[in-house]
C-alpha positions in Angstrom: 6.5 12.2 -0.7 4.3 14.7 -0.9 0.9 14.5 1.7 -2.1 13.4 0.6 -5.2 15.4 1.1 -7.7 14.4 4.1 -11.3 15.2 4.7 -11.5 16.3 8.3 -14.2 12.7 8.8 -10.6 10.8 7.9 -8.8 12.6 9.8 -9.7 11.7 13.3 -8.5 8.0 12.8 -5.4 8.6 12.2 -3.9 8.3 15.7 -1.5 4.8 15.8 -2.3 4.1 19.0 -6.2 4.4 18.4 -6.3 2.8 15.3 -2.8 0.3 14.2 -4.3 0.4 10.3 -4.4 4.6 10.4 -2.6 4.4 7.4 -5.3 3.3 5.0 -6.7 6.3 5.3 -4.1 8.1 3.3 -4.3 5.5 0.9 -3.9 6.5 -2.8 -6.4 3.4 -3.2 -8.9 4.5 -0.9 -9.2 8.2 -2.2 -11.4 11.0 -0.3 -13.2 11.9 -4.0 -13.8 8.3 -5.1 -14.5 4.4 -4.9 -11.4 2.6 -3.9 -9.7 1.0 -5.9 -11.6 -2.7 -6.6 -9.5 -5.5 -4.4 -9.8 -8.0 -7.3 -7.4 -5.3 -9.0 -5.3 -6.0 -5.9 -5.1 -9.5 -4.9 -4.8 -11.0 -8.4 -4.5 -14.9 -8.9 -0.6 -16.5 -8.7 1.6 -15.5 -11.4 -0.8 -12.5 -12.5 0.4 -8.9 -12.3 -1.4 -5.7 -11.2 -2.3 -3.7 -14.2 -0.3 -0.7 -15.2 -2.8 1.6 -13.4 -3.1 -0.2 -10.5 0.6 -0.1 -9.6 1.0 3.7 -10.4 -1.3 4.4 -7.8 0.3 2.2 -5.3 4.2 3.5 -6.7 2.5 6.8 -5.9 1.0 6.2 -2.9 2.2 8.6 0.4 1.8 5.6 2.2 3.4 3.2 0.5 6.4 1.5 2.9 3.5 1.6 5.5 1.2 -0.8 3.2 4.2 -2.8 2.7 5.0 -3.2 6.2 1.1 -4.6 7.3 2.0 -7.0 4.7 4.6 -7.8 6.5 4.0 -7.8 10.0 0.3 -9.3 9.4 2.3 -12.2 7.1 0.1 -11.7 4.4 0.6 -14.3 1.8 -1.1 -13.1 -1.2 -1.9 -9.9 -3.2 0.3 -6.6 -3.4 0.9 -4.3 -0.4 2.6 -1.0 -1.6 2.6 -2.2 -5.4 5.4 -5.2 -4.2 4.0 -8.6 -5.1 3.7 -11.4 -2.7 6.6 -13.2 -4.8 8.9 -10.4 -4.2 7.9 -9.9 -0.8 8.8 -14.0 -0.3 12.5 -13.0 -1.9 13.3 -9.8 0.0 13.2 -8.6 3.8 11.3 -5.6 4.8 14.1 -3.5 5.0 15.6 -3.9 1.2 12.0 -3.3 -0.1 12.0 -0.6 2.1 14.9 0.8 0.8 14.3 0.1 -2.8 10.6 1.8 -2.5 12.4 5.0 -1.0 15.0 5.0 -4.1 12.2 4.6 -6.2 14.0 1.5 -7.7 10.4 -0.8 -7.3 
């Protein structure tokens, strides 16, 4: 994947021991040149899908197994974390997401 620009203000939290969230800030939806992305575009009501632009930026995102994995380890229930649904996330372990992200197969 290729590295995401950072604005020298973002970069000083990105230490994981400082700050366990560091990779937000390389989030394709929280851009250095921009608003984020709106979280209602995120964390959509049950059985309602991301639109089309929405998930190209997370499918896109450097930081996308590291969004999925918060989701994860925080047991989030609801929205999409690294463009995965919280549907799929309840049918598949980390690891096969994981996989499937880095094939570029989801």
């Amino acid at each position: 994947m290729s590295p995401h620009p950072q604005s020298p203000s973002r970069r000083a939290g990105r230490n994981p021991d400082d700050n366990p969230q560091w990779w937000v800030l390389d989030a394709a939806c929280y851009p250095d040149d921009g608003p984020p992305v709106p979280i209602d575009e995120l964390f959509v009501d049950a059985g309602k899908t991301i639109s089309p632009e929405t998930y190209e930026t997370c499918r896109t995102c450097p930081v996308r197994v590291q969004c999925l994995q918060w989701a994860y380890t925080q047991n989030i229930k609801i929205g999409y974390f690294g463009g995965v649904s919280s549907g799929i996330r309840r049918r598949h372990r980390l690891d096969e997401l994981t996989a499937m992200i880095e094939a570029d197969q989801i």
